[in-house]
N, C-alpha and C positions, 0 to 999 in steps of 0.2 A: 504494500500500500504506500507507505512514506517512497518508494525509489520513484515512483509517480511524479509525486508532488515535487521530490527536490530538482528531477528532473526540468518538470515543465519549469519550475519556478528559476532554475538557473538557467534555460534557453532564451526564458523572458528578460532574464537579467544582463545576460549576455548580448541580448540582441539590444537593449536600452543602451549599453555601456554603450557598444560602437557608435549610438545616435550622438550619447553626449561627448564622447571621443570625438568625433566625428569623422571615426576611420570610415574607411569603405566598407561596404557592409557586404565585399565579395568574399571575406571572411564566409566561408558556410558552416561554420560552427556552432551557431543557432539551432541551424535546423539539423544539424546533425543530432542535438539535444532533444530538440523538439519532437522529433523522430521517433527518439528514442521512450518518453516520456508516453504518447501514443502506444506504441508497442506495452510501455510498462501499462499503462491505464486498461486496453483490450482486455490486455493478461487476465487483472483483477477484474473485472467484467466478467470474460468469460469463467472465472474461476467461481464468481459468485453464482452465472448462471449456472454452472455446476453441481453447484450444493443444492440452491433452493431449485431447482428443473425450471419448468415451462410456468410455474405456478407466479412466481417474481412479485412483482409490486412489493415488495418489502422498502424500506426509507433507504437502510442502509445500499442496495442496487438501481434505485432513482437518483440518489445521488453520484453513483460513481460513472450512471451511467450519462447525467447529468454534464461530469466532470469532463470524462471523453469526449462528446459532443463538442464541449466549452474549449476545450484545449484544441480540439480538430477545428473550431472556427477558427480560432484565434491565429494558428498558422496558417491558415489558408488566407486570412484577412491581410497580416502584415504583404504577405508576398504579393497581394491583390495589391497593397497600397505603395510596396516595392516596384510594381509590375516588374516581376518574375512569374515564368512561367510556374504551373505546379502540379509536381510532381507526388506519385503515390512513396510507399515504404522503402518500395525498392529502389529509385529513382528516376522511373517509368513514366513521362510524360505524360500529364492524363488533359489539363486543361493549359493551353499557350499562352501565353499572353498578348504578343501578334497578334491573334487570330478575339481577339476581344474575350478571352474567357469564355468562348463558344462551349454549348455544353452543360456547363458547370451547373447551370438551375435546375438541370436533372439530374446532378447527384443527391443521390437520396439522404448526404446528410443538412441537404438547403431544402432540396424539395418537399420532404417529410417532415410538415409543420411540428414542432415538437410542444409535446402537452404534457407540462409537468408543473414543479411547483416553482419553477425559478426562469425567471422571463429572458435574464440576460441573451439563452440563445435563442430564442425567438428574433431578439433584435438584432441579433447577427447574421441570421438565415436574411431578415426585409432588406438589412443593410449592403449586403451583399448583392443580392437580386438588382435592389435598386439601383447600385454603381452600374453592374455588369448594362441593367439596361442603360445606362445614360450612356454607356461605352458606343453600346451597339448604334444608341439614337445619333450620337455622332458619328460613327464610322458612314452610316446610311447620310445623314448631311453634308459629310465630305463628298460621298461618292455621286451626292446630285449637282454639288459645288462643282464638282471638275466635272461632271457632265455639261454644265449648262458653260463651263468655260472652252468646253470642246466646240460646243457648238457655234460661239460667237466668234471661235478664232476662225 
């Protein structure tokens, strides 16, 4: 349980420092923490769905499952606000950033409005969506910009 926390909580710490350093943040030691934190958090997840079965709703497995969620936004957020593409555990391209975050509102941990007792990732799932669309509202405004400048040339 605690290699979770100290995890996440040093990838978050790490990745502030470089802000206030203000090294480059091609450093990827972050999220190699981050990563790792993720992996620690499933674990206890799954270890919990283990013991209690398919039965769950207990406090103690909303919370961690809660925690997962919250840490899984949180790095997909920064990189979103990095624009860095992002990548799953293994370092498998999943959403570009090029390509406007194409995708990304159907992964099911955006898509799948989360109903529990703690809002923070709800605001992450709108918050997210909502960029990703303004990405996309702009890429389509450029692409009628330079149409209509095609046309006048």
């Amino acid at each position: 349980m605690w290699e979770a926390f100290l995890k996440y909580n040093n990838a978050r710490s790490t990745y502030l420092l470089q802000l206030v350093n203000k090294e480059k943040i091609e450093n990827e030691e972050w999220q190699v923490l981050m990563k790792e934190a993720l992996v620690a958090r499933n674990r206890l997840n799954m270890l919990i769905k283990d013991i209690l079965g398919e039965q769950g709703g207990s406090y103690l497995q909303d919370a961690f499952s809660y925690e997962y969620k919250l840490a899984n936004l949180v790095y997909k957020n920064i990189l979103i606000a990095e624009n860095k593409d992002i990548t799953d555990m293994f370092g498998n391209l999943k959403y570009d950033s090029k390509d406007s975050y194409a995708g990304i509102q159907g992964d099911p941990l955006i898509k799948d409005t989360y109903i529990g007792s703690y809002g923070r990732v709800t605001n992450y799932q709108h918050d997210i969506v909502d960029y990703v669309d303004e990405l996309n509202n702009r890429d389509i405004g450029m692409t009628h910009s330079l149409q209509e400048f095609e046309v006048v040339k």
